[in-house]
C-alpha positions in Angstrom: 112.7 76.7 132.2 111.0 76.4 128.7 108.1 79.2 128.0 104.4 78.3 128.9 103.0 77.2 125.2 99.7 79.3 124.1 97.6 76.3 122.8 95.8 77.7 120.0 93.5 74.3 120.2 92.6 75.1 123.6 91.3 78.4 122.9 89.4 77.2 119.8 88.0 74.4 121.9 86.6 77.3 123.8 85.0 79.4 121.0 83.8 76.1 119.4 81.7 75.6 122.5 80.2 79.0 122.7 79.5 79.5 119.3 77.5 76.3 118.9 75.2 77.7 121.7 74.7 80.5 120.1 73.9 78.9 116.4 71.6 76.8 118.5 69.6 79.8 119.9 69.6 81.2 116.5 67.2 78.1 115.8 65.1 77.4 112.3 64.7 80.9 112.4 67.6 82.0 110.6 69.9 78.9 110.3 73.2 81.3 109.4 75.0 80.1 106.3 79.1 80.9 104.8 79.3 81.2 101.6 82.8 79.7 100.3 84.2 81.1 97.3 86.8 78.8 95.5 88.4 78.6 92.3 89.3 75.3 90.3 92.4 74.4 89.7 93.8 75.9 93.2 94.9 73.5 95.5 95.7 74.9 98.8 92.4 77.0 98.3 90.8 74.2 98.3 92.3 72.7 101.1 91.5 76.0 103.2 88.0 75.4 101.9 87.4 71.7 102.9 88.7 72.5 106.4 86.6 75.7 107.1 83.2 73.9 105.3 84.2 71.2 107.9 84.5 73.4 110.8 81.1 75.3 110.1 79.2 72.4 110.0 80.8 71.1 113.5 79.1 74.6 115.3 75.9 74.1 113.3 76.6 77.2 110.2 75.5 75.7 106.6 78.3 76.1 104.1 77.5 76.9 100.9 80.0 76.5 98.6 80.3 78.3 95.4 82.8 77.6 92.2 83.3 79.5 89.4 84.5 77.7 86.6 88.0 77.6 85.4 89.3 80.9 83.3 86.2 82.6 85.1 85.8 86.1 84.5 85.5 89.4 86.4 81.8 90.0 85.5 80.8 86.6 85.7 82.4 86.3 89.7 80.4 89.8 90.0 77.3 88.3 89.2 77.7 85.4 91.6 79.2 87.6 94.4 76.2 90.2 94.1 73.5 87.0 94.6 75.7 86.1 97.9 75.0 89.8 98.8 71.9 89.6 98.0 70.6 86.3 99.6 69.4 87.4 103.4 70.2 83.4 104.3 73.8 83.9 103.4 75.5 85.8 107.0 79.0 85.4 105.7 80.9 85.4 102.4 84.8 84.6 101.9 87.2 83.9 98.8 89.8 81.6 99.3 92.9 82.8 97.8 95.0 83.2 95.9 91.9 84.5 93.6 93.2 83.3 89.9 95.9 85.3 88.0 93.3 87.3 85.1 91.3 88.3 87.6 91.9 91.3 89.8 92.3 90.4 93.6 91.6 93.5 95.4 88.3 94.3 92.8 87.1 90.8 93.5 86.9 91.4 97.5 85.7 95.0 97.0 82.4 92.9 95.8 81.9 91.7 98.7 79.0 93.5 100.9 81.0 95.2 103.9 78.2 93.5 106.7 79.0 89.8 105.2 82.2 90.6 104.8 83.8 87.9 107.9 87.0 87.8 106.7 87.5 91.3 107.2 89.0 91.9 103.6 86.8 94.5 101.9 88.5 98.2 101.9 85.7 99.7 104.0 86.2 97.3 106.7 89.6 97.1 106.3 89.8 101.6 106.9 87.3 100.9 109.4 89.8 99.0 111.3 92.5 101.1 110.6 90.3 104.2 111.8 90.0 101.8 115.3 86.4 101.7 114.5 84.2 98.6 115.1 84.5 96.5 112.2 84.9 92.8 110.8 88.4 92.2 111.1 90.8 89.6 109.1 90.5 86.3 111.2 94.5 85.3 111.6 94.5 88.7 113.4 91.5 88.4 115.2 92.9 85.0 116.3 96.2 87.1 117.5 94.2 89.2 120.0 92.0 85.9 121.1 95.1 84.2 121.9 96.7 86.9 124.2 93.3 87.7 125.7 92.4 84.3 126.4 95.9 83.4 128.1 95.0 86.4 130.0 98.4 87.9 128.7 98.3 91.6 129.8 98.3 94.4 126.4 97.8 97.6 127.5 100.9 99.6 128.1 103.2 96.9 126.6 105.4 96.9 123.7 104.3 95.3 120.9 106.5 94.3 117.9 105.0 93.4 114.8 107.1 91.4 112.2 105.5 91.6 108.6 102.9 94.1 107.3 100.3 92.3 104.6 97.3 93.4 104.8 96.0 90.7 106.4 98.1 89.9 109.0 100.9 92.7 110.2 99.3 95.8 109.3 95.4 94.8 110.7 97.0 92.9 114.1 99.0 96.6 114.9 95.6 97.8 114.2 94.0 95.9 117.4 97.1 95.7 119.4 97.2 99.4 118.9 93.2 99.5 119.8 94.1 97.6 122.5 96.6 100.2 124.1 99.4 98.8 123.4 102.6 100.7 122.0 102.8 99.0 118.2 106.1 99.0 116.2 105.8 97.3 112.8 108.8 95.6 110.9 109.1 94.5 107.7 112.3 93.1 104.9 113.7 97.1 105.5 114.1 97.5 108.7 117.4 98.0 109.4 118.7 95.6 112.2 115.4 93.5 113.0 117.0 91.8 116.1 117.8 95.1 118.0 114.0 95.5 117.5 112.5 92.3 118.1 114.7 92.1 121.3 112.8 94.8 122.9 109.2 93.4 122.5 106.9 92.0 125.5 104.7 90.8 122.7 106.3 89.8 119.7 104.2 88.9 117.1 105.7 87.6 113.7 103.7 87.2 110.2 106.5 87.5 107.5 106.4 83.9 105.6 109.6 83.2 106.4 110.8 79.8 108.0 112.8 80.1 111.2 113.5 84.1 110.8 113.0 84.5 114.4 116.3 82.9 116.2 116.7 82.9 120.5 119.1 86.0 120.0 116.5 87.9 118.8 114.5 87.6 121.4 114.3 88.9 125.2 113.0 86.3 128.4 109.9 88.3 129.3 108.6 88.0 125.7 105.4 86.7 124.7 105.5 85.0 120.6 102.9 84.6 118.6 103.6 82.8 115.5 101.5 83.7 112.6 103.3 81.8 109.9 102.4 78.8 108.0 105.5 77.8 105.9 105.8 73.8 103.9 109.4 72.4 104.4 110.6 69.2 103.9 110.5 68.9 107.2 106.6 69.8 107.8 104.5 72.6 108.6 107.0 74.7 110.4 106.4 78.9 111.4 108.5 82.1 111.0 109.9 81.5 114.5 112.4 79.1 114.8 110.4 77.3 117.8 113.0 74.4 119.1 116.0 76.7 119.8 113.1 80.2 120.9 111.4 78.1 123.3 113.7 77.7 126.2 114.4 81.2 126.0 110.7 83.2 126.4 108.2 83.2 129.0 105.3 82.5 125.9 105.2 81.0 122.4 102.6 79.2 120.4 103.3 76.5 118.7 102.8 76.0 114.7 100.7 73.7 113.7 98.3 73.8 117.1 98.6 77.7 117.5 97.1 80.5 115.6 95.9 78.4 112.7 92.8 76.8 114.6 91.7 80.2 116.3 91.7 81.7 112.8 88.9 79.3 111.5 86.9 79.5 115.1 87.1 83.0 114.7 85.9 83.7 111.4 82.9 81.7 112.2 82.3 83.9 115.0 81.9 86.6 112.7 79.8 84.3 110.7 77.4 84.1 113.7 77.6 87.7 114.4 76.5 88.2 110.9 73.8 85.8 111.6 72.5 87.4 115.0 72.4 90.8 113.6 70.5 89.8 110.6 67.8 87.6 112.7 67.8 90.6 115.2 66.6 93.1 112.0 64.1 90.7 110.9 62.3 90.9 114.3 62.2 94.3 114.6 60.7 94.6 111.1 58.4 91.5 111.8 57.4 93.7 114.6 56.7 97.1 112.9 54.9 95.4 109.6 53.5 92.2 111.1 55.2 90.2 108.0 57.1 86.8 108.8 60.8 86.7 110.1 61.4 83.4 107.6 62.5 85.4 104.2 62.9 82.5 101.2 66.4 81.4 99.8 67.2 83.4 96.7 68.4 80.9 94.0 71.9 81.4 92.6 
């Protein structure tokens, strides 16, 4: 009997729907905008960036695009970033990477401000989320947790095995299985006989950028699979799981493309709109107190 497939379409579909309510409530009030951050001459940046614009517009969030020029430098993307920060129309900002060789990566996100940070990829959200404090969150693992909870797939109390620790997949999705009560181990290229580990997960989740690493010996009948990778072969879009041959052999698996990938862009938006809510919320209350209007004027960039 082959494994019930976790549709990650499905569970976007869902989001989609609720999230365009809630931009809708927002009304001309506070119309929430992303802010896009891309670099010329970066191809699958840009790709990222058409389909995210495209997806924002669909729930009724402005994108706002933003790119530096080529050979851009680090006070220059500074200067740009600190407008996003400062504009109170702007409810999200994200970079799509890779972020160009002569500048540095993890300086460029730290400029991000922490409360339009939707991508979860600043270091104060990022040790928020490691403290299990409330925090944005990278998306892919968000997207993880939306999966499982949304397939009613039970967490607590089960053994979770996490293949790959980046910082914004493996290490942040043992962060909220972990928050989520779930016993977390975390593998990477030195663990030392990976299928005697990946055999004993209930929830296996894999994010290691390698093609077909996870094989049906690896792999135990009562597991669930979530595949995080996204890997170009000659023969497609493929993931880290080798799905054909898994399959047959789990009770659970999502598919690549049509799994994790759509969540991801659904639920960075969400934080997008959380963003937005939170900032409309504050401008009431202080409408309130000082009797000023909510509507605060676009800051030119």
């Amino acid at each position: 009997m082959s494994a019930r497939i976790l549709d990650g379409r499905a569970v976007a579909s869902r989001v989609w729907r609720d999230l365009s309510e809630r931009v809708a409530a927002l009304g001309e009030e506070a119309p929430p905008r992303l802010a896009i951050v891309r670099f010329a001459g970066n191809g699958p940046a840009d790709v990222y960036a058409t389909s995210l614009a495209r997806a924002a517009r669909s729930i009724g969030v402005e994108p706002v695009e933003v790119r530096p020029p080529e050979g851009v430098g680090q006070n220059d993307v500074a200067a740009r970033i600190a407008a996003l920060n400062r504009d109170p129309l702007v409810s999200g900002i994200v970079i799509a990477q890779p972020i160009p060789e002569q500048l540095e990566t993890d300086a460029v996100l730290a400029l991000i401000d922490p409360a339009k940070d939707v991508d979860g990829a600043t270091p104060l959200n990022v040790g928020r989320l490691a403290r299990g404090e409330a925090a944005f969150a990278p998306a892919t693992a968000l997207a993880v947790m939306a999966i499982l909870r949304t397939s009613g797939i039970p967490i607590a109390g089960r053994r979770a095995v996490v293949v790959g620790r980046s910082a914004v997949v493996g290490r942040p999705v043992a962060s909220l299985l972990l928050g989520a009560d779930a016993t977390v181990m975390v593998c990477h290229t030195r663990t030392r006989n990976l299928a005697r580990e990946t055999r004993r997960a209930e929830i296996l989740v894999v994010a290691a950028g390698s093609p077909g690493l996870i094989r049906p010996e690896m792999v135990n009948r009562s597991a669930v699979v979530v595949d995080c990778g996204i890997n170009t072969t000659r023969d497609g879009i493929v993931g880290d799981v080798d799905y054909a041959t898994v399959r047959p052999v789990v009770s659970a698996i999502t598919p690549v493309p049509g799994g994790v990938g759509p969540v991801t862009t659904m639920v960075l938006l969400q934080q997008t709109v959380e963003s937005a809510e939170r900032a409309a919320e504050e401008r009431r209350h202080h409408a309130e107190r000082f009797d000023v209007p909510t509507h605060a004027p676009v800051e030119e960039r």
